[in-house]
C-alpha positions as a LaTeX table, in Angstrom:
\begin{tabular}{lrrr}
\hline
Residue & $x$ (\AA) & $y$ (\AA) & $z$ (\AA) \\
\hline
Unk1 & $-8.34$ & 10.75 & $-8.26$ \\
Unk2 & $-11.01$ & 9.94 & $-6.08$ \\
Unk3 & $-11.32$ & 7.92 & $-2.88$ \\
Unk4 & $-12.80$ & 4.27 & $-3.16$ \\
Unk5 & $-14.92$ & 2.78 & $-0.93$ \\
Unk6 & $-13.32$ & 0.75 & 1.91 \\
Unk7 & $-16.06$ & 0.36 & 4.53 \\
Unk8 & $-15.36$ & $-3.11$ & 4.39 \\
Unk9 & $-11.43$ & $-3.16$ & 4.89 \\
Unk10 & $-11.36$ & $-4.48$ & 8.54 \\
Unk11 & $-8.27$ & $-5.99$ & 9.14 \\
Unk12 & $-4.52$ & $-6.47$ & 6.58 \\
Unk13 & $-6.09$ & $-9.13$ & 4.51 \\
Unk14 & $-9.48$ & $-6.85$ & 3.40 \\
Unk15 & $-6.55$ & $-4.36$ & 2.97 \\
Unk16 & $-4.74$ & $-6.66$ & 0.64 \\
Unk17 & $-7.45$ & $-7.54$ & $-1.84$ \\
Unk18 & $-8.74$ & $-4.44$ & $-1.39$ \\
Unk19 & $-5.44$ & $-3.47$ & $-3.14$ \\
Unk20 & $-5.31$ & $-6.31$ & $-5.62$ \\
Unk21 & $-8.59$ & $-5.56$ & $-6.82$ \\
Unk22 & $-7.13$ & $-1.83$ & $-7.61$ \\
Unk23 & $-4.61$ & $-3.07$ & $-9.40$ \\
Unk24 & $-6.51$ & $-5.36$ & $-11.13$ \\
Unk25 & $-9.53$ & $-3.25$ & $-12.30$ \\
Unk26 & $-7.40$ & 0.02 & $-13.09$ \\
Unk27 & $-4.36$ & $-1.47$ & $-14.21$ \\
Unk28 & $-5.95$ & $-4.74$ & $-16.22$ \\
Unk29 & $-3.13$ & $-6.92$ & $-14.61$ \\
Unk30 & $-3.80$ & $-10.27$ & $-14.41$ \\
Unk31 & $-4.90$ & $-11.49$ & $-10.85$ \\
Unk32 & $-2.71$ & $-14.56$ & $-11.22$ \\
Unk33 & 0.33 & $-12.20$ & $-11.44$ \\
Unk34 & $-0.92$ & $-9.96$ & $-7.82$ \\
Unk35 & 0.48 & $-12.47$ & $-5.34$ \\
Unk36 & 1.64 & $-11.39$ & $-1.76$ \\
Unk37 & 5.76 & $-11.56$ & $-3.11$ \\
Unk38 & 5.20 & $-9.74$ & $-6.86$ \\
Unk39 & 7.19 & $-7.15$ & $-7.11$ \\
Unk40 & 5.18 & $-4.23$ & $-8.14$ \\
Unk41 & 7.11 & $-2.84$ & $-11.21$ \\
Unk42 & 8.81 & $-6.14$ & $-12.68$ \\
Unk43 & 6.20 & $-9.04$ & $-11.81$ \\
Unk44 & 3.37 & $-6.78$ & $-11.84$ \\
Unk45 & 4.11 & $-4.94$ & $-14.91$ \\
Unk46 & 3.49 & $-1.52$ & $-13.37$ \\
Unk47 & 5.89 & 1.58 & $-14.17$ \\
Unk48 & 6.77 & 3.91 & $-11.57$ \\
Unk49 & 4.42 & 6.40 & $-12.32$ \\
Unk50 & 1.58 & 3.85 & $-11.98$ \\
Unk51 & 2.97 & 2.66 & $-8.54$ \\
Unk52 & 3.14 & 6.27 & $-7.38$ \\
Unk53 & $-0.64$ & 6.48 & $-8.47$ \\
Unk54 & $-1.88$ & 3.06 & $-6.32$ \\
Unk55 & 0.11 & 4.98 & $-3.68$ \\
Unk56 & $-2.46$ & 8.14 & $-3.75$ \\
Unk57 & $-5.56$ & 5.98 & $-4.12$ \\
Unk58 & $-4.40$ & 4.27 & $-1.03$ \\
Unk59 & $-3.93$ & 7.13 & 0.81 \\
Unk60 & $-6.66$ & 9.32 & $-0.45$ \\
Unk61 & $-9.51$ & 6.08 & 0.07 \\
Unk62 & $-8.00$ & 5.67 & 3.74 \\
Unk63 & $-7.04$ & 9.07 & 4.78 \\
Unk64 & $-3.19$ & 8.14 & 5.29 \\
Unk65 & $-0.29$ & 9.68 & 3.93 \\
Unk66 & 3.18 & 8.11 & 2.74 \\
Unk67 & 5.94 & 10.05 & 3.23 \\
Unk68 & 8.91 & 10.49 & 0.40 \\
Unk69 & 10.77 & 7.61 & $-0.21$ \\
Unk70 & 7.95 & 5.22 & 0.31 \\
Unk71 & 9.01 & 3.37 & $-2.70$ \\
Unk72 & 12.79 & 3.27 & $-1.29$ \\
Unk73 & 10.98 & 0.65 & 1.22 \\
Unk74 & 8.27 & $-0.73$ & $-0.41$ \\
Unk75 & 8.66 & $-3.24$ & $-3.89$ \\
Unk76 & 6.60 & $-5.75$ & $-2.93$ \\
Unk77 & 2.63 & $-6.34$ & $-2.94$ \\
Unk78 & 2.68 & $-7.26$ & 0.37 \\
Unk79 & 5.14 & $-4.92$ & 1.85 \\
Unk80 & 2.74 & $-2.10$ & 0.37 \\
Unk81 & $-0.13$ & $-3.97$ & 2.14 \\
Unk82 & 1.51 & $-4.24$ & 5.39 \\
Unk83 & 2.49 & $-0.34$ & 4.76 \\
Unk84 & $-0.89$ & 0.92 & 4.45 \\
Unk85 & $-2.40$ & $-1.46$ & 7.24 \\
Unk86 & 0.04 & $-0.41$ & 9.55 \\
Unk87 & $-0.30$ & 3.21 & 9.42 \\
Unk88 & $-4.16$ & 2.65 & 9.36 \\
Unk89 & $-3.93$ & 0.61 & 12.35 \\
Unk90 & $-4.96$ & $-2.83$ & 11.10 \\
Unk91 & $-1.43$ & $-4.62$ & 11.72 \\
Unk92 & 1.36 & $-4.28$ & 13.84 \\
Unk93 & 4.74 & $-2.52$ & 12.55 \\
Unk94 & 6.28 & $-4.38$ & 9.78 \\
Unk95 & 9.68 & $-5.52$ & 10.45 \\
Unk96 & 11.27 & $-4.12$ & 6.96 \\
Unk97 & 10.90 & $-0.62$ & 7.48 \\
Unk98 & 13.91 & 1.53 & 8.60 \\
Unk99 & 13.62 & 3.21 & 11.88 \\
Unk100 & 14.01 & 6.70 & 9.82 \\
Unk101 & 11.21 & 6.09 & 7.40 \\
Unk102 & 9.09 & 4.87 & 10.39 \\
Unk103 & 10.09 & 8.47 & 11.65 \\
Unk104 & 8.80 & 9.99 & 8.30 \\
Unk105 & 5.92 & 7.96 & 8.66 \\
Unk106 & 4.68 & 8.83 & 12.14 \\
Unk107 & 5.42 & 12.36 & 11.33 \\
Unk108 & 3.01 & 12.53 & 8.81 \\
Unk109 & 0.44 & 10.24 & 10.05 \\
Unk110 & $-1.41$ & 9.34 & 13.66 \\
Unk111 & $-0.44$ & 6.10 & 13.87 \\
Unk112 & $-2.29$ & 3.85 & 16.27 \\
Unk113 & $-0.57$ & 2.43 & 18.74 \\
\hline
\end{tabular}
């Protein structure tokens, strides 16, 4: 898998259609279906193993790293956008995550502050 460009992901919301647009193009789900509260395996259509791969384009493009268990947080579109923004330092810590995945998380990442 290779990274994708994302000189122009600035901020969550370039983050966010950044992500829809990966869906969309590798996936061929429909961008009606890639709203902020689809959940990624039963609104989205995508199985675990393709959820797992948006994961490591994610963090291969941005140079981030989810920890195990990300998808024991994370079933939502926007949850995984708020994620990945967070740990890349475009958007403050999301309120969902458990304190011990945000643990897991710092460990494996430099997290801004």
């Amino acid at each position: 898998m290779a990274a994708r460009s994302v000189e122009d992901v600035k901020n969550w919301m370039n983050m966010f259609r950044w992500i829809v647009k990966l869906i969309r193009d590798d996936y061929g789900i429909d961008e009606k279906l890639l709203v902020r509260t689809a959940n990624l395996e039963t609104d989205c259509g995508l199985s675990i193993e393709q959820v797992e791969e948006v994961l490591d384009i994610i963090a291969e493009s941005f140079v981030i790293s989810f920890p195990g268990g990300t998808l024991d947080e994370v079933v939502k579109l926007e949850e995984l956008c708020m994620l990945a923004s967070w740990i890349k330092g475009y958007y403050k810590r999301p309120e969902f995550l458990s304190e011990a995945f945000v643990g897991r998380c710092a460990a494996v990442n430099t997290i801004p502050g």
